[in-house]
N, C-alpha and C positions, 0 to 999 in steps of 0.2 A: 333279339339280334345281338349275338357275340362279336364283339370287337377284333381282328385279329393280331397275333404278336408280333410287332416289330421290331426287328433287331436294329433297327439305329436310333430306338428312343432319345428321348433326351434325357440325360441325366439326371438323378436324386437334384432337389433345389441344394442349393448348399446354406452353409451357415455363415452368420455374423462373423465368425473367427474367418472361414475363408474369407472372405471380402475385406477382411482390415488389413491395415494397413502393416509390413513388417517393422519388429520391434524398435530397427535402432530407427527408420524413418519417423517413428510415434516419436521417439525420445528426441532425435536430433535436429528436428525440423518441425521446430516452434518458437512461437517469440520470444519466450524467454529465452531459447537456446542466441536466438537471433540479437537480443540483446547486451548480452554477454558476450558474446563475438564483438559488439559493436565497441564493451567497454576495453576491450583486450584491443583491438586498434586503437582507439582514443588515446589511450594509454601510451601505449607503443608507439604515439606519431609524437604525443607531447614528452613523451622520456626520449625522444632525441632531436625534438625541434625548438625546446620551450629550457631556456637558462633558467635552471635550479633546479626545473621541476623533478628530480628526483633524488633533491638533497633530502636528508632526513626530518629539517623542520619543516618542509612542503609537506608532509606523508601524515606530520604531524598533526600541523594544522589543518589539514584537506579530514582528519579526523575528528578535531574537536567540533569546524564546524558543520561535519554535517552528523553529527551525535542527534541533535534537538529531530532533524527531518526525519533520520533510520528509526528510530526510538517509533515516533507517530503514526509512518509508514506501516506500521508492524498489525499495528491493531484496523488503522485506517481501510487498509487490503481487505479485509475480512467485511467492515461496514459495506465495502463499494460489493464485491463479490453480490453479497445479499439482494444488492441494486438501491442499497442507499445511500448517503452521505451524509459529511459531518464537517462542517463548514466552521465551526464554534472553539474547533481545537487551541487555532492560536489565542481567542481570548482564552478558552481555560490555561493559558502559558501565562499569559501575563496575570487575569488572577491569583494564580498558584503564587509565582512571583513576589505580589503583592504581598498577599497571605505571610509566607514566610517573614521579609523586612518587617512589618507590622508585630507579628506574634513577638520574631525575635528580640527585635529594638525595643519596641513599646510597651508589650507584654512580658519581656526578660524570658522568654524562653528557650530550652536549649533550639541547637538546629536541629539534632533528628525531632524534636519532639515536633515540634515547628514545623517541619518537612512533613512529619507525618500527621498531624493537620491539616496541610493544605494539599494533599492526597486525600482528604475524607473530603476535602471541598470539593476538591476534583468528579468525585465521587456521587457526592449530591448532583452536582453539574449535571452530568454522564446519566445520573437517574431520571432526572427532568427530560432531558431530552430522549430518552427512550422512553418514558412513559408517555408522551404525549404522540410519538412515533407507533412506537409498539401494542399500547395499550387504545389512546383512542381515538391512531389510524389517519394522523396528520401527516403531512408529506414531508419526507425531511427535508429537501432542500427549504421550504417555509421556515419549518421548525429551528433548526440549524442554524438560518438567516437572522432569522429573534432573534436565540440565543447570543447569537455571532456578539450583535450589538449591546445586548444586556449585559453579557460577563463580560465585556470590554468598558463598556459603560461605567460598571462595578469597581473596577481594577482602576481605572482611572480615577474615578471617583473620592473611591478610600485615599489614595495619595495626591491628586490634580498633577500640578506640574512637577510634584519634587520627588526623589527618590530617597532611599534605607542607602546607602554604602558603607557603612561600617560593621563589617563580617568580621569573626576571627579568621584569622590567617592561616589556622591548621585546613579548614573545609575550602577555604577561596584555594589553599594550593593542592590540594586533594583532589580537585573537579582540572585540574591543567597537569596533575605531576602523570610522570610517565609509569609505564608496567616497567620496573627493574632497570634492566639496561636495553630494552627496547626501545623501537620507535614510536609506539602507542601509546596513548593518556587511555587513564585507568578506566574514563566512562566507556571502552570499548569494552571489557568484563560483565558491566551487566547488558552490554547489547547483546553480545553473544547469548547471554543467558534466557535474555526471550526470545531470540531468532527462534534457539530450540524450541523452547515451550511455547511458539506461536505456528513451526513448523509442526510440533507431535499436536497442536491443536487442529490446525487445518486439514492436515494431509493423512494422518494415524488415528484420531480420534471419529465417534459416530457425532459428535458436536458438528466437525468440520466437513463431515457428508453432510448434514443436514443444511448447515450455510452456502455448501453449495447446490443444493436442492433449491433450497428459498431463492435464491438469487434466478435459477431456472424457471420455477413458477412457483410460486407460495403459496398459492392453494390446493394445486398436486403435493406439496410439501406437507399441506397441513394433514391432507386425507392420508397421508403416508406415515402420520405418525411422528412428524417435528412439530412440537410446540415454537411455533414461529413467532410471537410475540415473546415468549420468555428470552430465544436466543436471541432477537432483537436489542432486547433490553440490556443481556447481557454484556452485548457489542457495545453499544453506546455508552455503558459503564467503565468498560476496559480503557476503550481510546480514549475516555476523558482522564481517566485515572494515570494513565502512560502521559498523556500531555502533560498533567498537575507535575511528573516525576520529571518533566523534559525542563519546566518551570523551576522548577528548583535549582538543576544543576544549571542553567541559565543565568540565574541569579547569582552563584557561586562561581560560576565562570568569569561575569564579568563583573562582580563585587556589587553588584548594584539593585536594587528592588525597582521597577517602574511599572506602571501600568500599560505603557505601549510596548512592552518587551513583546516579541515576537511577532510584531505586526508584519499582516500581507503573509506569514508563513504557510497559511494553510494552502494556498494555493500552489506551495512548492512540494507540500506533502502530497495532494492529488495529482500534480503533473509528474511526480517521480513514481506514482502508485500506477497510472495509466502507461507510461510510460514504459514499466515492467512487465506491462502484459495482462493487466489486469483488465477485463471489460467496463466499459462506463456503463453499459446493460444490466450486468451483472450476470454471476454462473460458471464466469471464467475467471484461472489467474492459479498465480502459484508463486510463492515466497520466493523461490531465488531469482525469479525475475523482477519483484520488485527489489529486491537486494543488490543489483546488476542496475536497475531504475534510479536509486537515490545515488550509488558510486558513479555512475557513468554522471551526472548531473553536477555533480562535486566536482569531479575532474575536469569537465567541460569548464565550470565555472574558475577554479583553481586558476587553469592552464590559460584562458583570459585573462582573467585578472594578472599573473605575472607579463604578459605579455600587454600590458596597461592598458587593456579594452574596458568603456567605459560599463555604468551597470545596465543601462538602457541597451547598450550592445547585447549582451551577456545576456540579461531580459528576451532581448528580442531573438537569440540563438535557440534559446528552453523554451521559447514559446511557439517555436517553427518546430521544434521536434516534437513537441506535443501534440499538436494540430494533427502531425505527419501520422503519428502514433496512433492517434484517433480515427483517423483515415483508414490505416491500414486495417483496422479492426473491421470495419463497413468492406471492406475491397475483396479480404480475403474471404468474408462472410458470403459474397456474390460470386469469387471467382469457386466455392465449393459448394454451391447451389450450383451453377451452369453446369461443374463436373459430374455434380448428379445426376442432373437432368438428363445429360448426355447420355452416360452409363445406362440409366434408363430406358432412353428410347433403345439404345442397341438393343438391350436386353429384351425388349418387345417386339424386336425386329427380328431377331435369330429367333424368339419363339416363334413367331408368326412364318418365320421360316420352313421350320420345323414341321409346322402344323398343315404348308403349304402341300412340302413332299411327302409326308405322311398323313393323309387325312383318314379319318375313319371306313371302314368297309363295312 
């Protein structure tokens, strides 16, 4: 039995490209795009509601102090992506820290030399805790948590209560003096420097496909051809080594060596990483959102603080936006299942339609 020919068949199925979404909707309508929006009001409300806030030492300082956060951010994004973390950062600060005042004071050695020591501590650090992750398959938050406590433990340790403060004066005003006749301290130069090369890592390289594979599913990632424990490792290496570097200029900043330098910080690195857009799941995210994450966070904090709000205020502001943050990631995740679902049944409906008025003969 031949079928006969219909002239109101239904249509060729179409393809993925038909059904997406158009380009500037991809592009302009996401969170990061949404967070950035949010930094450009913030900004906007406190440069005409907030005395000083747009003097040039506001701009100044709103830079030096969140140098140590962007800095950690950078590499931190790429850990979460993956769907792990790394809790241990701010001791490797105050480690690093450590390291330095001791090398230099005790040990007479220069500061780069000194510096670049307590980056190979960094280093070690950042090995341990991807080898026990990556290699044999511990949970980071566990992992992470140790760590947290041991290089904190360490750092305090090597000095107890007392600090190193006696830096040459060339590197203490090097870590505060400005670009030229700008309004920016010079630590903004090498932030710039890894934006890019943590941007050409994530977004341009097959490294950064691959992390965010892993973060999607790691074991489709592995049959796919990522070595998911080396790039693992690799992660855990980087943001410890970026932290050890956050430690230093910390230490230079404020003339001082301590073992509690940075403390409670990591928690501001993750709530400015989530905050960007980054998935706490992992899979999702993208550098300018967290870049829009840390400044929006700075400026909130700033524009408080000149307006003499306490830090448990200020606290409890970035920890309401986080939550929200978090949230929003689970809400949008349901509200584009239901759009599917939907789309779905139509789609079942008009064929069944279809198949209603034209059945076979």
């Amino acid at each position: 039995m031949t079928s006969a020919t219909v002239t109101g068949a239904p249509p060729a199925a179409r393809t993925y490209r038909a059904y997406s979404h158009s380009w500037w909707r991809r592009t302009l309508l996401t969170r990061e795009v949404a967070i950035i929006a949010l930094l450009v009001l913030v900004f906007g409300w406190a440069s005409a509601n907030v005395a000083n806030f747009k003097s040039p030492l506001t701009i100044y300082f709103l830079s030096l102090d969140n140098a140590e956060i962007m800095l950690i951010a950078l590499p931190m994004a790429l850990v979460i992506i993956t769907g792990e973390i790394d809790l241990s950062v701010a001791s490797v600060v105050g480690l690093s820290s450590v390291t330095v005042g001791l090398l230099h004071q005790d040990a007479g050695l220069s500061i780069p030399l000194a510096g670049l020591i307590a980056i190979l501590v960094g280093v070690v650090a950042g090995a341990l805790n991807g080898f026990l992750i990556a290699y044999v398959g511990l949970p980071s938050l566990a992992v992470t948590i140790g760590t947290m406590a041991a290089y904190r433990g360490l750092a305090v340790g090597l000095l107890g209560t007392t600090a190193k403060t006696d830096f040459p004066l060339k590197w203490t005003d090097l870590s505060t003096q400005h670009i030229g006749s700008t309004r920016f301290p010079v630590i903004v130069l090498p932030i710039l420097v890894l934006i890019a090369v943590f941007v050409w890592l994530l977004h341009f390289s097959t490294f950064g496909r691959g992390v965010f594979e892993i973060g999607l599913n790691d074991e489709a990632a592995h049959f796919s051809g990522v070595n998911v424990a080396r790039t693992k490792f690799i992660l855990f290496i980087l943001t410890a080594a970026i932290s050890a570097f956050a430690g230093i200029y910390i230490t230079l900043r404020s003339g001082n060596a301590r073992g509690d330098n940075a403390t409670g910080d990591e928690l501001k690195v993750i709530a400015a990483v989530l905050l960007g857009g980054v998935s706490i799941f992992g899979g999702r995210g993208a550098l300018h959102g967290v870049i829009a994450g840390v400044l929006l966070i700075g400026v909130i904090q700033s524009a408080m603080r000149l307006q003499n709000e306490t830090v448990n205020v200020i606290n409890i502001v970035i920890g309401a936006l986080l939550v929200l943050s978090v949230m929003s990631t689970s809400i949008l995740a349901w509200l584009s299942k239901q759009r599917a679902r939907r789309a779905g049944l139509g789609t079942l409906r008009r064929r069944q339609a279809v198949a209603t008025s034209h059945p076979e003969r």
